[in-house]
C-alpha positions as CSV (number, residue, x, y, z in Angstrom):
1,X,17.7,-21.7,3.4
2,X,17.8,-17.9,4.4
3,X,20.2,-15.5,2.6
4,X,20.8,-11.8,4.8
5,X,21.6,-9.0,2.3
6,X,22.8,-5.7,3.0
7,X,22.0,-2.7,1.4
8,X,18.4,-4.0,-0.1
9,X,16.7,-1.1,1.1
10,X,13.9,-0.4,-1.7
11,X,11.7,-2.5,-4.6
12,X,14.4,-2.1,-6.9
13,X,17.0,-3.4,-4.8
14,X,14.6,-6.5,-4.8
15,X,14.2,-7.0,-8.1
16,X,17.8,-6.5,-9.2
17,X,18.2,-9.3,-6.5
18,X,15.6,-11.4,-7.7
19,X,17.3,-11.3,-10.9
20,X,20.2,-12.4,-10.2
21,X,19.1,-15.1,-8.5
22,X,17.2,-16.0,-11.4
23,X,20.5,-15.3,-13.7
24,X,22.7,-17.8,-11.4
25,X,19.7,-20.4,-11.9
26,X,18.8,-20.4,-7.8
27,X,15.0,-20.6,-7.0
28,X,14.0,-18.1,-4.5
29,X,10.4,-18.5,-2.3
30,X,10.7,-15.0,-1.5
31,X,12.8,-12.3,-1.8
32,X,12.3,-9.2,0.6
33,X,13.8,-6.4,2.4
34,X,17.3,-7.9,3.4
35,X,16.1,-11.3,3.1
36,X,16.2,-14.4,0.8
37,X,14.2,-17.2,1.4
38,X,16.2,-20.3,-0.9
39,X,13.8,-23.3,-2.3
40,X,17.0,-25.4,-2.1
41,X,20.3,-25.1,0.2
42,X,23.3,-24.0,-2.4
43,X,26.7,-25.1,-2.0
44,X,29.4,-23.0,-1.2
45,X,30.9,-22.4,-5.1
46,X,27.3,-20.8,-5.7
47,X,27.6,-18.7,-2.8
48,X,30.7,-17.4,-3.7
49,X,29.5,-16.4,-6.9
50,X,26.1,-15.0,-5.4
51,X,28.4,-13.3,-2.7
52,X,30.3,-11.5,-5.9
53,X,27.9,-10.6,-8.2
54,X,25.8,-9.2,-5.3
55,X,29.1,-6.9,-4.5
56,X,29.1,-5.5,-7.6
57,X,25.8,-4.4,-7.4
58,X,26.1,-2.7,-4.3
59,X,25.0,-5.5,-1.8
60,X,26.7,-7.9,0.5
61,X,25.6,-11.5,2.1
62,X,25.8,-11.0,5.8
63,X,27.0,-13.9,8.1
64,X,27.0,-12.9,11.5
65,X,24.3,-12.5,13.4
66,X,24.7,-8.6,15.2
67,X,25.1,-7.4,11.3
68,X,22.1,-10.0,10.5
69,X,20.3,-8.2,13.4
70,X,21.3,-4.6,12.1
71,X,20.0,-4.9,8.9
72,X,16.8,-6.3,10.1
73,X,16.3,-3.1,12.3
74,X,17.7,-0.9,9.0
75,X,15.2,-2.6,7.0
76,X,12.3,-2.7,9.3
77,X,12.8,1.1,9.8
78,X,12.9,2.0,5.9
79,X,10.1,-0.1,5.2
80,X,8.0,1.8,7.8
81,X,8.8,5.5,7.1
82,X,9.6,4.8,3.3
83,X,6.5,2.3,1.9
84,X,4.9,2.6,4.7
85,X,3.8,6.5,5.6
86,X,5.3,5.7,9.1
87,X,1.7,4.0,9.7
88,X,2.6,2.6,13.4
89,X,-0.1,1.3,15.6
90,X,2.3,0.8,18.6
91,X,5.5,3.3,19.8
92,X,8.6,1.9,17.5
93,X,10.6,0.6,20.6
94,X,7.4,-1.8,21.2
95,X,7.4,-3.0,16.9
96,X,11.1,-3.5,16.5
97,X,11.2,-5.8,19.9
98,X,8.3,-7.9,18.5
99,X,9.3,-8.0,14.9
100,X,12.6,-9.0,15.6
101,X,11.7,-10.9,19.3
102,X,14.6,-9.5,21.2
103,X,14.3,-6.7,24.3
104,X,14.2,-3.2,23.0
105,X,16.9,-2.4,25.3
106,X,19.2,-5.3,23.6
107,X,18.9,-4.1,19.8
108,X,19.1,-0.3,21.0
109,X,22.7,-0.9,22.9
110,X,23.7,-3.1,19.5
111,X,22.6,-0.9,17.1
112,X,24.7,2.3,18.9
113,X,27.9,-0.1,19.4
114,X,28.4,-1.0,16.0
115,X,26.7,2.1,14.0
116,X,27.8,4.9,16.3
117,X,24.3,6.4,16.2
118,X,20.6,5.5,18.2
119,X,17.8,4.1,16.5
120,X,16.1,7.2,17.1
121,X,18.7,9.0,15.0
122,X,18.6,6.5,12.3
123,X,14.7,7.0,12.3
124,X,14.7,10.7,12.1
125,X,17.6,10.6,9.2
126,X,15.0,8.5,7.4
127,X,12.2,10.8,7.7
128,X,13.9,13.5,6.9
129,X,15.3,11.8,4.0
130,X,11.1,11.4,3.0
131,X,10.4,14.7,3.7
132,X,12.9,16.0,1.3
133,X,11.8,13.4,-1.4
134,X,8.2,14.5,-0.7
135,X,9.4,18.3,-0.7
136,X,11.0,18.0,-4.3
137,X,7.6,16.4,-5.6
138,X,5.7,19.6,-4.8
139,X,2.4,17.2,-4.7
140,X,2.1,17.9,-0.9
141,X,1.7,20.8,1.5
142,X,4.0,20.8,4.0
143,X,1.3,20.3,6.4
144,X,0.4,17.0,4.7
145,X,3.6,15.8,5.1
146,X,3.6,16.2,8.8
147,X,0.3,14.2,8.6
148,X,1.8,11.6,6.5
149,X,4.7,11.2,8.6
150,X,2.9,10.8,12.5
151,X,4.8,14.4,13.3
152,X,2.7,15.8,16.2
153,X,3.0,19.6,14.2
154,X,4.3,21.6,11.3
155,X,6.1,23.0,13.7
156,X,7.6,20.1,15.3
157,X,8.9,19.0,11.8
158,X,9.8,22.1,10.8
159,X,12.4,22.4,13.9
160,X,13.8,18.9,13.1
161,X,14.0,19.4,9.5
162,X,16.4,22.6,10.2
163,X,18.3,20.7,13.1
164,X,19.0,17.9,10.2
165,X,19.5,19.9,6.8
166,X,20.8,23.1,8.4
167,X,18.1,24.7,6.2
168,X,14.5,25.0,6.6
169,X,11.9,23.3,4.7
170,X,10.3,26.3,2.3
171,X,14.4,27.2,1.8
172,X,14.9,23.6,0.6
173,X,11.6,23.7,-1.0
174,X,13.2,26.6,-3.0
175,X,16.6,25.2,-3.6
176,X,17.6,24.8,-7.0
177,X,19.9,22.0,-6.8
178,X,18.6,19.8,-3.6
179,X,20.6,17.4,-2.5
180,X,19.1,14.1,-1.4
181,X,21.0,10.8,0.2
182,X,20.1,7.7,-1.2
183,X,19.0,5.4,1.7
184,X,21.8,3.0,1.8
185,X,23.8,5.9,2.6
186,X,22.4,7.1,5.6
């Protein structure tokens, strides 16, 4: 049995999962980025439970299958620019279609209806989100972040850092209080 979860969006989120699981006494096969594999069906007093103490964690058991769909495409896209390094053999239209075996076209129109925002949006707000985290490390020149994050240029990065933040990335570099979004919330 398959369990959707939304909001599971880094390792933590799947251990605190994991351990719940374990806490409620339900085996899991695997437990991964907005998905639960069961090792046995549970009944519907269980999944009430699950359903609640997931919501007071910060998560939620999806149902339907557009929000099933959504966080799949969230997920997919965290995973890549987050653990990842944005390492994509093939243009991200062409990954999300096979990973999740619908057209391109299909999950693109979906994803704008019900988040109000493109794919491509949602992709930029997460690397921007990585380049502040990498930013506040100070381990990387900023040129090495481009690198790590397939931009074509400094340059190129720079521009869409400033478009996003409003600032650009040596000010935010310099920033004493910067302020980061935590993924779930972008």
């Amino acid at each position: 049995m398959m369990l959707y979860i939304k909001n599971m969006v880094c390792r933590r989120c799947k251990m605190v999962v994991a351990s719940e699981l374990e806490t409620l006494g339900i085996k899991a096969l695997s437990v991964e980025l907005g998905e639960v594999e069961l090792l046995h069906p549970i009944d519907t007093a269980q999944k009430a439970t699950l359903s609640a103490n997931l919501y007071a964690l910060g998560f939620e058991l999806i149902d339907d299958k557009k929000s099933k769909t959504i966080e799949r495409i969230k997920n997919l896209i965290i995973d890549l620019v987050h653990s990842r390094n944005n390492d994509l053999k093939t243009n991200l239209s062409q990954y999300l279609s096979s990973e999740i075996g619908q057209e391109y076209s299909a999950l693109s129109n979906l994803f704008s209806e019900v988040e109000g925002t493109t794919i491509e949006k949602y992709l930029i707000a997460q690397k921007i989100e990585k380049v502040k985290e990498l930013l506040t490390y100070d381990e990387l020149s900023l040129s090495e972040i481009a690198y790590q994050l397939n931009y074509s240029s400094v340059a190129y990065l720079s521009n869409q850092f400033k478009k996003v933040t409003g600032f650009s990335p040596t000010y935010f570099k310099n920033l004493k209080s910067r302020k980061r979004k935590q993924i779930e919330d972008l």
